[in-house]
N, C-alpha and C positions, 0 to 999 in steps of 0.2 A: 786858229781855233781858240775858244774862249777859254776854254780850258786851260790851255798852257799861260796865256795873260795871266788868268787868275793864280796859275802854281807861282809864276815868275812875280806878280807882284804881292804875295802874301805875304809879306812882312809890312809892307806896307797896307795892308788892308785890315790884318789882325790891329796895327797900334792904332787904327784910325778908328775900328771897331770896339777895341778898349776906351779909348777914349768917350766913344758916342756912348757905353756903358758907364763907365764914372759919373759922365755928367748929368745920369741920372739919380746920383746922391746926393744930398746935399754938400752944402760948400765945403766944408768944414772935412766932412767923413771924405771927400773926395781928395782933398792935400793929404789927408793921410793915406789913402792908397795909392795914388802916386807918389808918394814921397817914398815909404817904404818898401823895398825891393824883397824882403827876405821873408822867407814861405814860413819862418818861424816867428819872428815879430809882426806880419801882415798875412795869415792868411787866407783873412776873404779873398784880397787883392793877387795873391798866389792862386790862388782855387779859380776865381776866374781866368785870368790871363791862361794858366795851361789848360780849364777847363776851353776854351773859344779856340786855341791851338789844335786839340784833338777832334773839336767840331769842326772845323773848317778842315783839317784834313781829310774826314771820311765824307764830309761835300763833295771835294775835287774827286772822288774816287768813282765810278761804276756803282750803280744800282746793281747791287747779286741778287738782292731781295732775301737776305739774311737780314737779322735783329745785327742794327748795329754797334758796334762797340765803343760806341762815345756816350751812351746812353751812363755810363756812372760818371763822365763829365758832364752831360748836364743836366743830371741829379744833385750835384753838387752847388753845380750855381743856381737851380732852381731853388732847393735846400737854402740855402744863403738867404735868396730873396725873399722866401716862403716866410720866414719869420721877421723877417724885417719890414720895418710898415710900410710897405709896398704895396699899391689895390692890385687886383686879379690881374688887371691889363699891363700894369708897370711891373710886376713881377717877371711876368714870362715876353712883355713887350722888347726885350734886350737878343732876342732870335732876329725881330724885322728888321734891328739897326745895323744889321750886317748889310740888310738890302742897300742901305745908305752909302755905306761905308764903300761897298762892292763900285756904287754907281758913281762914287766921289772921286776915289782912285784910277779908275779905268774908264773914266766919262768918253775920251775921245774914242777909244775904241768903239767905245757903244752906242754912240753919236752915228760912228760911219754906217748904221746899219746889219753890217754882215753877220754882228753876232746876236742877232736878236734874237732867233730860236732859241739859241745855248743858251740866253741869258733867264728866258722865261724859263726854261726846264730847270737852270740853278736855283732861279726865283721861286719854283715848283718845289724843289727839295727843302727850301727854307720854311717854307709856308706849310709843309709837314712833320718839320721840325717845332715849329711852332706850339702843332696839335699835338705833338709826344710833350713838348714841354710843359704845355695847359694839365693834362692828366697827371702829371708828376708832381706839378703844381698841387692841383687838389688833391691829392694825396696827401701829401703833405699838410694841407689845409685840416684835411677831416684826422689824422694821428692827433697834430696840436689839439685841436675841439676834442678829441675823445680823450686827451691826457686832463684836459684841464676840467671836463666833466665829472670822471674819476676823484679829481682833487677835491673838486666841490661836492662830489657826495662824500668822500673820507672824513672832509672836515665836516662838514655837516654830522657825519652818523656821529664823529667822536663828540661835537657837542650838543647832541642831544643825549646821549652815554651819559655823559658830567650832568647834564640837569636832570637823570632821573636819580643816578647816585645822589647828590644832594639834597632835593627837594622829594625824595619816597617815589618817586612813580613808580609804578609794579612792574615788576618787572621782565613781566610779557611785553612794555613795551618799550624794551630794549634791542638790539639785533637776537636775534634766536641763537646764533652762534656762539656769541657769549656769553647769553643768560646761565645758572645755577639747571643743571640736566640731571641735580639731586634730586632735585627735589619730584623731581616726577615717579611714580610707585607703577 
């Protein structure tokens, strides 16, 4: 059964899947998360590596058809990539590399035929893994957009504020919130 392959080779499938995920960083950021092992000096390179450990666990498991609970793992590394200059596809594209990784370590198995079923219904699971991570993705997407929006109206209102103090504009056309509510009889 494909199943047990994939329990029995998961250590070798997680580091081949790390891997296939580093090398989507540049040179440079990629020696440093390999290099660094410790969840306090390196923790993007932490957050992933046990975020893709708790994925690939609830893989190997039975469809109950509950909300699974790997979903704050990959929030996390979705999170990670979401702000990092990663396009839409390269962001959440680190779900398919598992497909790779799956097919690299266990090719002969999969060669023979027998687990082709299993392997499209694993392939099934990842490819809906994908779709949860695209959504989390954009979420993520549209917080950032709506914080930096935010910013740019604050500063904006606080420098038009300062040019009306200075320069007399009346001061109706300041925000109404902090105009002078003396004045009004």
């Amino acid at each position: 059964m494909l199943w047990k392959i994939l329990a029995r080779e998961k250590e070798a499938i997680l580091k081949r899947w790390l891997d296939l995920i580093l090398s989507t960083y540049p040179h440079e950021t990629k020696k440093f998360l390999v290099r660094k092992a410790d969840r306090f000096a390196n923790p993007v390179g932490s957050s992933i590596e046990s975020g893709i450990a708790e994925i690939y666990d609830w893989l190997l498991k039975e469809d109950d058809g509950q909300t699974p609970p790997f979903i704050a793992s990959l929030d996390k590394i979705v999170r990670i990539r979401a702000v990092q200059s990663f396009s839409p596809a390269a962001a959440v594209g680190f779900v398919f590399l598992l497909k790779h990784a799956v097919r690299e370590v266990v090719a002969k198995e999969i060669q023979s035929g027998l687990h082709f079923e299993q392997l499209l219904t694993f392939e099934s699971k990842i490819d809906k893994l994908s779709l949860l991570a695209f959504s989390i993705y954009m979420q993520c997407r549209e917080t950032i957009f709506d914080i930096r929006a935010t910013e740019i109206r604050d500063r904006t209102s606080r420098i038009l504020e300062r040019a009306c103090r200075k320069y007399g504009m009346p001061s109706e056309w300041m925000d109404p919130e902090e105009s002078d509510d003396n004045s009004v009889t």
